[in-house]
BASELUM-813825 format. One record per residue: x negated, y negated, z of N, C-alpha, C, O in turn; chain. Coordinates in nm, 2 decimals. Atoms other than C-alpha are relative to their C-alpha. Layout:
BASELUM-813825
+--------+--------+--------+--------+--------+--------+--------+--------+--------+--------+--------+--------+------+
!   n.xx !   n.yy !   n.zz !  ca.xx !  ca.yy !  ca.zz !   c.xx !   c.yy !   c.zz !   o.xx !   o.yy !   o.zz ! rodo !
+--------+--------+--------+--------+--------+--------+--------+--------+--------+--------+--------+--------+------+
!      X !      Y !      Z !      X !      Y !      Z !      X !      Y !      Z !      X !      Y !      Z !    A !
...
+--------+--------+--------+--------+--------+--------+--------+--------+--------+--------+--------+--------+------+
***
This chain:
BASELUM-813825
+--------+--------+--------+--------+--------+--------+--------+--------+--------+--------+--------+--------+------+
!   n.xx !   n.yy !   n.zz !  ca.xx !  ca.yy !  ca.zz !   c.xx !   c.yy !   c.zz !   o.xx !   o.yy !   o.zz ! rodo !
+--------+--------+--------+--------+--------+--------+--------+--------+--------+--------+--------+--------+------+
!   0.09 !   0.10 !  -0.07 !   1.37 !  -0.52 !  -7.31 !  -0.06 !   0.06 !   0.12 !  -0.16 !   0.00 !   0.18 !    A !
!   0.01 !  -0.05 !  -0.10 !   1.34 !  -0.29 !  -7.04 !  -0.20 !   0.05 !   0.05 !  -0.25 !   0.05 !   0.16 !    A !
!   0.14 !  -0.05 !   0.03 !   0.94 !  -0.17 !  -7.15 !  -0.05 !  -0.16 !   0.06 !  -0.13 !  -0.17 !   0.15 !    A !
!   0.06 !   0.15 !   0.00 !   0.88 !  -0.59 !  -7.15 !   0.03 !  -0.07 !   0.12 !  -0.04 !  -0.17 !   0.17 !    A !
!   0.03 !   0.05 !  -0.18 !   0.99 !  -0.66 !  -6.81 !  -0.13 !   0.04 !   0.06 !  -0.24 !  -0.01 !   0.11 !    A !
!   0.08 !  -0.11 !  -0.12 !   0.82 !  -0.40 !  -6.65 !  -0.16 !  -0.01 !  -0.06 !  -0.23 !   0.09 !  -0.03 !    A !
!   0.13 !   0.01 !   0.05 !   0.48 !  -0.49 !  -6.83 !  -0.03 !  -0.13 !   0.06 !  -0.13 !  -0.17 !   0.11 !    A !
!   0.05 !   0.16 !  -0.08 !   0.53 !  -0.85 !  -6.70 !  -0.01 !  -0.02 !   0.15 !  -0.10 !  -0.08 !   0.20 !    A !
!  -0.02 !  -0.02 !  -0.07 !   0.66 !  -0.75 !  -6.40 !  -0.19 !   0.01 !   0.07 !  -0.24 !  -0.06 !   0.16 !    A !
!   0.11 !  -0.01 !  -0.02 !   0.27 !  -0.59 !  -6.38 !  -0.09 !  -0.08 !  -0.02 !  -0.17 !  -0.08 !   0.07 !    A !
!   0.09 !   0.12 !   0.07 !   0.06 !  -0.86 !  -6.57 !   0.01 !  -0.15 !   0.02 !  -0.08 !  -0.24 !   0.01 !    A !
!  -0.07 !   0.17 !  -0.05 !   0.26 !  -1.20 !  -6.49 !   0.01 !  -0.05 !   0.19 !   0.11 !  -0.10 !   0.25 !    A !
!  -0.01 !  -0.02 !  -0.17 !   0.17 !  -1.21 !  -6.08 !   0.09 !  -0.13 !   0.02 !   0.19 !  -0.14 !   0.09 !    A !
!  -0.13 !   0.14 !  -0.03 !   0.35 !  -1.58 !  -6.10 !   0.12 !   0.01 !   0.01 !   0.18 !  -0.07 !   0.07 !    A !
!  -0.16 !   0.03 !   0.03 !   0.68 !  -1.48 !  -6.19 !   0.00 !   0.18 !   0.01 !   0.04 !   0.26 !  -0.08 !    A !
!  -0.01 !  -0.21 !  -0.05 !   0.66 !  -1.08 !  -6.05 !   0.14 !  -0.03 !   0.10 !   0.23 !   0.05 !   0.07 !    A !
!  -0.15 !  -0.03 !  -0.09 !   0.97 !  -1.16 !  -5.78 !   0.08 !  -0.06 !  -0.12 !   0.14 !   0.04 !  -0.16 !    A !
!  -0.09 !   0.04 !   0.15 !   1.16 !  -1.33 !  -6.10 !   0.02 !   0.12 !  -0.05 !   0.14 !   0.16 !  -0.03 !    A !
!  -0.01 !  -0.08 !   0.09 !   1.10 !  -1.02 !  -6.32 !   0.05 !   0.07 !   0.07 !   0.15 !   0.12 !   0.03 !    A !
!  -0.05 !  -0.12 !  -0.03 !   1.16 !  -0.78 !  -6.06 !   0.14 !   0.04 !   0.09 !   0.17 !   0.13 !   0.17 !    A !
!  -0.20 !   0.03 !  -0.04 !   1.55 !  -0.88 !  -5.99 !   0.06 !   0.04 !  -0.13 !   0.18 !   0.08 !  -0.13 !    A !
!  -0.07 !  -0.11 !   0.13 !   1.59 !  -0.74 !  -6.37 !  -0.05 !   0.10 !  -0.04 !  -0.03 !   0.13 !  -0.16 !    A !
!   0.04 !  -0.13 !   0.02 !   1.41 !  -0.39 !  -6.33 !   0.15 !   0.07 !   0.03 !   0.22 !   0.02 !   0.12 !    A !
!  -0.11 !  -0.08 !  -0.01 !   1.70 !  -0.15 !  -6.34 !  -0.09 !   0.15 !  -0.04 !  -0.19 !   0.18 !  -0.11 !    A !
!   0.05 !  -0.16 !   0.02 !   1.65 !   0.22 !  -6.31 !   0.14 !   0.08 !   0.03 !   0.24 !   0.05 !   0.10 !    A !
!  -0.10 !  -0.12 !  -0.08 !   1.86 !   0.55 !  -6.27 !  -0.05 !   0.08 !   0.09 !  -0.15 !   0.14 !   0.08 !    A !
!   0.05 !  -0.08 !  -0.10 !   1.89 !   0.72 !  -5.94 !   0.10 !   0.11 !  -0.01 !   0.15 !   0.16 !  -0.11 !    A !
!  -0.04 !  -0.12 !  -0.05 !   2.04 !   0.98 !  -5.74 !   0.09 !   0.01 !   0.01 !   0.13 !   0.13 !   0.02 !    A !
!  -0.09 !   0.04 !  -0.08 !   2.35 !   0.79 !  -5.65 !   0.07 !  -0.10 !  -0.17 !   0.19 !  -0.13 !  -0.18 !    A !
!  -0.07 !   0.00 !   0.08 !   2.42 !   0.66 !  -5.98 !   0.04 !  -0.01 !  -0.14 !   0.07 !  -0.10 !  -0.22 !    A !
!  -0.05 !  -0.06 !   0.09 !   2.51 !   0.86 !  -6.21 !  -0.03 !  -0.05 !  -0.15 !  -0.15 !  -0.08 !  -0.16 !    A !
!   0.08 !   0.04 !   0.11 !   2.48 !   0.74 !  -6.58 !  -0.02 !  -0.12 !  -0.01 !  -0.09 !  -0.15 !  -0.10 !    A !
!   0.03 !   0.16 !  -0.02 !   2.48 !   0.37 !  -6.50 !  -0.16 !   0.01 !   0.04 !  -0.23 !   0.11 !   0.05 !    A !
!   0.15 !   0.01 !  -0.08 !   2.12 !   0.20 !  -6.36 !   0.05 !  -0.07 !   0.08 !   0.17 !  -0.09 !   0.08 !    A !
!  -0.02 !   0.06 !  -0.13 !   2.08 !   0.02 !  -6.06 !  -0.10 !  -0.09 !  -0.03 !  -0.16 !  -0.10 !  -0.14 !    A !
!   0.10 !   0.09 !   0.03 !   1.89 !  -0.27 !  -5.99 !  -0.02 !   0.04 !   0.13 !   0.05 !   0.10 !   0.21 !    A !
!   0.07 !  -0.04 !  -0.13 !   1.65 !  -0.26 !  -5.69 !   0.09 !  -0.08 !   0.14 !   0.11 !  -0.05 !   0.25 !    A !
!  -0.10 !   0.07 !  -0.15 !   1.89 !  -0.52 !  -5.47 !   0.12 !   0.09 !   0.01 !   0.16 !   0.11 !   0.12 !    A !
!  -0.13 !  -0.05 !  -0.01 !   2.20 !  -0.32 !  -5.53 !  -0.05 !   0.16 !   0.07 !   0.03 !   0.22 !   0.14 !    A !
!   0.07 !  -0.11 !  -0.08 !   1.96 !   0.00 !  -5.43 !  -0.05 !   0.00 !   0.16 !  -0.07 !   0.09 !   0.24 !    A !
!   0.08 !   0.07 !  -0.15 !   1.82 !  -0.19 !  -5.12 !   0.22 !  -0.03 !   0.08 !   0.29 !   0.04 !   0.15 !    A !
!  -0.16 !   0.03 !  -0.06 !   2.21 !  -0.30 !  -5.00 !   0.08 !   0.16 !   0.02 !   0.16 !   0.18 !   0.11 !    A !
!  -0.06 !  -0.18 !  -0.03 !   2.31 !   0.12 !  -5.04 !  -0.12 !   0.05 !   0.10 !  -0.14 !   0.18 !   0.10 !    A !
!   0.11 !  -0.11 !  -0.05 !   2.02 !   0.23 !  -4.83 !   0.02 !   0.00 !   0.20 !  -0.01 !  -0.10 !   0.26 !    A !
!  -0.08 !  -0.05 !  -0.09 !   2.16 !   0.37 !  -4.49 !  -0.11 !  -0.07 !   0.11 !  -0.23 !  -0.08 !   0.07 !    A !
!   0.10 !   0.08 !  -0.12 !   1.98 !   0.20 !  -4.16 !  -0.09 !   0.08 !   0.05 !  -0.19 !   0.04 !   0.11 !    A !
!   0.11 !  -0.08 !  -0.05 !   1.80 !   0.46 !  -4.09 !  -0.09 !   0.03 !  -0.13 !  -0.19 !   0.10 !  -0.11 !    A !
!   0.13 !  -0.03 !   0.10 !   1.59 !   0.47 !  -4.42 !  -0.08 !  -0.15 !  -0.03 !  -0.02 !  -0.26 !  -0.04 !    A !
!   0.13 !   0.13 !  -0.06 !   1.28 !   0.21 !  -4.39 !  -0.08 !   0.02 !  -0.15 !  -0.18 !  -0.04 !  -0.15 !    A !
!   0.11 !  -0.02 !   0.15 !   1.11 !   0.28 !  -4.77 !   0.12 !   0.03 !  -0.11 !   0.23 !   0.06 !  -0.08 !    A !
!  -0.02 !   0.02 !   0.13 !   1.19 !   0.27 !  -5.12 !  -0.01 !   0.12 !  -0.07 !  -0.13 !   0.13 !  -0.10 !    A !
!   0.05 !  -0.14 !   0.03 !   1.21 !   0.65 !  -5.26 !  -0.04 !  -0.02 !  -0.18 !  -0.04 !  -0.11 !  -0.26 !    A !
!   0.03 !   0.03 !   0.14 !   1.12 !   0.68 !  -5.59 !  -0.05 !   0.17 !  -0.07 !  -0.10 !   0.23 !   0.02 !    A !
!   0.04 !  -0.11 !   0.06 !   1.04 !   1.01 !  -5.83 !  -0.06 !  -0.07 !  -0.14 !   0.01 !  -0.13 !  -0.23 !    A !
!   0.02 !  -0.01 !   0.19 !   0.82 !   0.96 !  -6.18 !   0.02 !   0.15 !  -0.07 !   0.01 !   0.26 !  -0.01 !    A !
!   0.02 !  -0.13 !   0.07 !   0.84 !   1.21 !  -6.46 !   0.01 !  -0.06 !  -0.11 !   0.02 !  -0.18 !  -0.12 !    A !
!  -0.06 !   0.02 !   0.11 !   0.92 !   1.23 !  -6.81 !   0.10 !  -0.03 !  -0.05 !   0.09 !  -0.09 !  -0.16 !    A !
!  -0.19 !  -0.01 !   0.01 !   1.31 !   1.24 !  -6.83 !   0.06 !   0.03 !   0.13 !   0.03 !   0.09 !   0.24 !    A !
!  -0.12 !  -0.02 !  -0.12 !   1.61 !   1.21 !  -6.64 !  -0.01 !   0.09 !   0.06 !  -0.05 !   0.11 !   0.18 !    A !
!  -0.02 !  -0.18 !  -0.03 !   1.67 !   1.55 !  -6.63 !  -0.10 !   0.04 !   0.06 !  -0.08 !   0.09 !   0.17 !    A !
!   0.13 !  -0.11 !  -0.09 !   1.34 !   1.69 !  -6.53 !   0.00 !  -0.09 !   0.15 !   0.02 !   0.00 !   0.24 !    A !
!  -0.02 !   0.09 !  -0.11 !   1.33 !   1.39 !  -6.22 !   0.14 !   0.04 !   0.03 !   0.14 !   0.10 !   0.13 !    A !
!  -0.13 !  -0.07 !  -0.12 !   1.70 !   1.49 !  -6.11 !   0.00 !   0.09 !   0.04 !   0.07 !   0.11 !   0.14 !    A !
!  -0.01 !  -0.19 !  -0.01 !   1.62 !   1.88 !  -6.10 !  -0.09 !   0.00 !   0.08 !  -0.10 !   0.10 !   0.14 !    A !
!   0.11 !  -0.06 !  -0.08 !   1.33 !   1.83 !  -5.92 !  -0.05 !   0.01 !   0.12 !  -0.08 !  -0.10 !   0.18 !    A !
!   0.03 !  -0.03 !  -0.14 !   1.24 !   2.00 !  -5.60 !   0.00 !  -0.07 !   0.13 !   0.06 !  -0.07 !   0.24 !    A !
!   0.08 !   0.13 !  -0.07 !   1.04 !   1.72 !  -5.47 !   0.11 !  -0.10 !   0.09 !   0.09 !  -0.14 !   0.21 !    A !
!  -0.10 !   0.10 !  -0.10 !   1.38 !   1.47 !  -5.36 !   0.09 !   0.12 !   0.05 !   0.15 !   0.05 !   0.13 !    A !
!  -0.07 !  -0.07 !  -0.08 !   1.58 !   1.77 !  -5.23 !   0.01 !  -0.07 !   0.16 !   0.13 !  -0.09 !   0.21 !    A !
!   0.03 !   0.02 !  -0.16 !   1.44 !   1.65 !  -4.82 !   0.06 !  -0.16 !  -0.01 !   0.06 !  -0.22 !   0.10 !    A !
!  -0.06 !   0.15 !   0.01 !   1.59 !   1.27 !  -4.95 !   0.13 !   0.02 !  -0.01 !   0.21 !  -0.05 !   0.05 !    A !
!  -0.18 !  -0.02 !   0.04 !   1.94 !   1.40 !  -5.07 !   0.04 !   0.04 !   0.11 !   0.14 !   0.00 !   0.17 !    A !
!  -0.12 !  -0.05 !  -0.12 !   2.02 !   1.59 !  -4.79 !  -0.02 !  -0.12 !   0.13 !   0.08 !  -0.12 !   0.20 !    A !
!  -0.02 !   0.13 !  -0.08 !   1.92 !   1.25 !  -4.53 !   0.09 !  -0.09 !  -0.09 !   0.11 !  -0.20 !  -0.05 !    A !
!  -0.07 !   0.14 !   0.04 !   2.14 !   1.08 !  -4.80 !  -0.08 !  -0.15 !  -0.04 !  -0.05 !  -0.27 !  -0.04 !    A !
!   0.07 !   0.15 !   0.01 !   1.88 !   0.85 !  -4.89 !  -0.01 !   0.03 !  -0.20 !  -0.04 !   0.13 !  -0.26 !    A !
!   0.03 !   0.04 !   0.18 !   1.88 !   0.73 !  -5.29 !  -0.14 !   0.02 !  -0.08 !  -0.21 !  -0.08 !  -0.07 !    A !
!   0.14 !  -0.06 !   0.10 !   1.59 !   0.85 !  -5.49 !  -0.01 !  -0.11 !  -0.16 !   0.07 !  -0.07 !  -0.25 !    A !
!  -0.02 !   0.03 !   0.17 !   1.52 !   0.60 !  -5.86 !  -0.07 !   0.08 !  -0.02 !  -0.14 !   0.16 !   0.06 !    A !
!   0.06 !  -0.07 !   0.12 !   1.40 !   0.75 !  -6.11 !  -0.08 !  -0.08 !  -0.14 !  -0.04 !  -0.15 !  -0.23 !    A !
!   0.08 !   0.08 !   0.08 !   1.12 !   0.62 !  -6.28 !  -0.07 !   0.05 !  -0.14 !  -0.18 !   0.11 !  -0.12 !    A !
!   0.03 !  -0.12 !   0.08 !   1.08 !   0.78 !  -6.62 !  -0.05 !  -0.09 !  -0.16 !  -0.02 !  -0.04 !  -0.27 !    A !
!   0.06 !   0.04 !   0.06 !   0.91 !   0.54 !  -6.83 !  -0.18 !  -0.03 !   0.03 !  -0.22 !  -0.08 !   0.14 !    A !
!   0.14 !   0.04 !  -0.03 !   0.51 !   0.52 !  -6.86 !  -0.06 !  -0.10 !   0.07 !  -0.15 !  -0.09 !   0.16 !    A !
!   0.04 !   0.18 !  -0.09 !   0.46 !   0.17 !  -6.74 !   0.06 !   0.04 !   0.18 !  -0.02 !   0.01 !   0.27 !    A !
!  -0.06 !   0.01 !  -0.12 !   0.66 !   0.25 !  -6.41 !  -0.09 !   0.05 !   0.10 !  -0.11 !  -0.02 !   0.20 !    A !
!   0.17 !   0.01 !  -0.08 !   0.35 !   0.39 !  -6.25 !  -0.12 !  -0.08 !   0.07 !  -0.20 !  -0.09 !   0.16 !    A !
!   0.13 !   0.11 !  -0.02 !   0.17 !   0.11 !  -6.29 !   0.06 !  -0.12 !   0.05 !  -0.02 !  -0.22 !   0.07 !    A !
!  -0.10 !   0.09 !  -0.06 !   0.50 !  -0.13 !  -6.15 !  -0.01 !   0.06 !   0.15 !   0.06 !   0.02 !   0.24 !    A !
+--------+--------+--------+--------+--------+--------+--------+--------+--------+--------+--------+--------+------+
***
């Protein structure tokens, strides 16, 4: 159901804070589980002020890549957004 949130999430502006309490994604921080964005927002250290985020095509290529190294080492959580739609969320 994950494709059908995240299309409503985009197209349903009425019920966009509803939908977007069941986006789950995998980050930096945990491992093969997903996270949900409250449970990502409650880990994010007082000194980080934004929402990090990486797109790509797969997990794998978004964990490996270069680009969040300067986020890992402040310790701040990176999702990983690796579905098509999530661009446009």
């Amino acid at each position: 159901f994950s494709k059908n949130v995240k299309l409503g999430v985009h197209e349903d502006s009425g019920n966009r804070a509803k939908l977007s309490e069941l986006l789950m994604y995998h980050s930096t921080k945990s491992g093969d589980e997903m996270t949900s964005l409250k449970d990502y927002i409650s880990r994010m250290p007082e000194s980080q002020k934004d929402i990090y985020y990486i797109t790509g095509e797969t997990k794998k290529a978004v964990e490996t890549s270069p680009f969040i190294e300067k986020c890992k080492k402040r310790n701040y959580e990176v999702l990983f957004m690796v579905d098509p739609i999530d661009e446009y969320c």
